[in-house]
C-alpha positions, 0 to 999 in steps of 0.5 A: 299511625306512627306520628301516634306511636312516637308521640306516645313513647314520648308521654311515656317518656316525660311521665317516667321523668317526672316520677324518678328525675333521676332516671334516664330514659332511652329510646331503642332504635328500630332495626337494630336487630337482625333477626333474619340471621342466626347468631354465629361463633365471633359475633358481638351480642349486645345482652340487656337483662331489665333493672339488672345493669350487672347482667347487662353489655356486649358479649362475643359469642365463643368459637365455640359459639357459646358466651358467658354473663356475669354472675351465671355459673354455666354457659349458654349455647349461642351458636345457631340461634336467633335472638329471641330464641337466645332471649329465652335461653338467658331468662331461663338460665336466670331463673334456674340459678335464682337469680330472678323470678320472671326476667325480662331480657333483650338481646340484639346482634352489634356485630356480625363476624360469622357470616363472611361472604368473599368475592375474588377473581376476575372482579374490580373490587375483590372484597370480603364483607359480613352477610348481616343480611340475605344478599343474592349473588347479584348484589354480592358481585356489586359490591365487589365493582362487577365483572372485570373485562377479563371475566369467563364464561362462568361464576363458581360458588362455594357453599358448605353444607352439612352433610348426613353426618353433621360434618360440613360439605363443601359444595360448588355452584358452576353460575352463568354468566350470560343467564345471571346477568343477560338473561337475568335468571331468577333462579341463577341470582339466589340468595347468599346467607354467610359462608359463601366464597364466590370466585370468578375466573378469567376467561380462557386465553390463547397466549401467542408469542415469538416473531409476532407483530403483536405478541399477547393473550388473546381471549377465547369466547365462549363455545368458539373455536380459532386457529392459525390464520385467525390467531395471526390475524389478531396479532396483526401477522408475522414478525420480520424474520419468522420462521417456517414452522411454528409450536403449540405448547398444548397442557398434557394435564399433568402440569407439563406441556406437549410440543406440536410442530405447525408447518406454517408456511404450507399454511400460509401458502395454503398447502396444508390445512390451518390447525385449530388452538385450544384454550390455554395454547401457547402459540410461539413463532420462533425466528428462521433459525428455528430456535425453540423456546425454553421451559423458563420462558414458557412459565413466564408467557402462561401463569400456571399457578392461577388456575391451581391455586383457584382450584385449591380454594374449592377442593380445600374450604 
């Protein structure tokens, strides 16, 4: 059926030559337009109005998601429409200033530039591309190379929305990772339209450092616990010349950091309990003189200003 449908354009075609020789016959290609999607401020229309080549080219869709074709005294709402509609809106603002009684007019998107979806974080490939059509969040994260080995437990999407006054929303997806990708949840992999901004975090870490074997952040799984003896454990033991008594360097949740002393030498000897480590500890071991490790040394083992600025993204779209 389709070998017919060619084979006819092609006569349509070889007839309209021989009528005017001078004529330039065009076959549009398929799948030119996108339909699924609605037009957006910054996207590039491309505006066809037959046998009227003045009326005719690309156009970009305002900021104000309106655009303006030659010769037409007013300008014509773009913004929120799908090309067919905006097919209408063009013929009908032809006819209004007279300058055709029955146009026939085609509009196809060339660009889109409204539809951004950015994928950041804990990926291999942070990217940013244009949604030119429905992609589900699964085949968003492909495209940015997949999860980095650093990834946590969850996926955080930003969508805006409009709220009941008409004003944009921001709204946040908490994803997991586990049911997205492992469990493979249908309703977990939805579909992304334009505007989204997905952002995978790291995973919590425990940062251990000082006289150390083998000072490092050292990931925290999902829902499991771990303490001195196993944070030692992953470090492979105490440094020559360790002191007896270790810190924790806790976040208080004003930016700064509480100092929680361990005996760690009753700990080892098994003289006192073994102390739990949170997520975003910092573990420090300082030499048999006790020295303390100083606010300058602690910005740099933890980087503080990750976490913030990840949160900024989201409570400022």
């Amino acid at each position: 059926m389709r070998l017919s449908f060619i084979i006819s354009l092609l006569v349509a075609a070889a007839s309209a030559q021989q009528s005017n020789p001078n004529r330039t016959i065009s076959i549009p290609e398929a799948g030119a337009n996108l339909p699924t999607q609605s037009i957006g401020a910054n996207d590039l229309i491309a505006v066809r109005v037959y046998d009227a080549p003045e009326l005719s080219g690309t156009v970009r869709v305002g900021p104000d998601g309106f655009i303006r074709l030659p010769m037409l005294k007013q300008r014509i709402k773009a913004d929120g429409l799908y090309p067919s509609d905006l097919e209408t809106a063009i013929a009908e603002a032809l006819r209004k200033e007279e300058y055709y009684v029955d146009p026939f007019v085609t509009v196809t998107i060339a660009e889109y530039h409204s539809r951004p979806i950015s994928v950041s974080g804990a990926v291999k490939l942070p990217l940013e591309f244009q949604a030119a059509s429905p992609t589900t969040l699964l085949e968003a994260i492909s495209r940015a190379g997949g999860l980095s080995d650093n990834a946590g437990p969850e996926i955080l999407v930003s969508q805006t929305q409009p709220g009941p006054d008409g004003k944009p929303i921001s709204h946040i997806r908490h994803i997991p990772v586990r049911g997205l990708i492992n469990d493979a949840d249908a309703d977990l992999n939805f579909k992304l339209t334009g505007g989204e901004r997905i952002l995978v975090p790291e995973a919590a870490k425990i940062y251990v450092a000082g006289y150390v074997k083998k000072p490092s952040a050292y990931k925290v799984q999902d829902g499991s616990e771990i303490s001195v003896m196993q944070i030692l454990a992953l470090s492979e033991g105490l440094a020559p010349f360790a002191g007896k008594v270790a810190y924790i360097y806790r976040p208080d949740g004003a930016g700064g950091r509480t100092e929680i002393s361990v005996p760690l030498a009753k700990i080892l000897d098994r003289k006192a309990p073994d102390v739990p480590l949170l997520a975003n500890d910092i573990f420090y071991v300082p030499d048999n003189k006790g020295k303390r490790i100083g606010m300058g040394a602690l910005e740099k083992i933890a980087p503080f200003g990750a976490a913030v600025g990840a949160a900024l993204i989201y409570t400022h779209p």
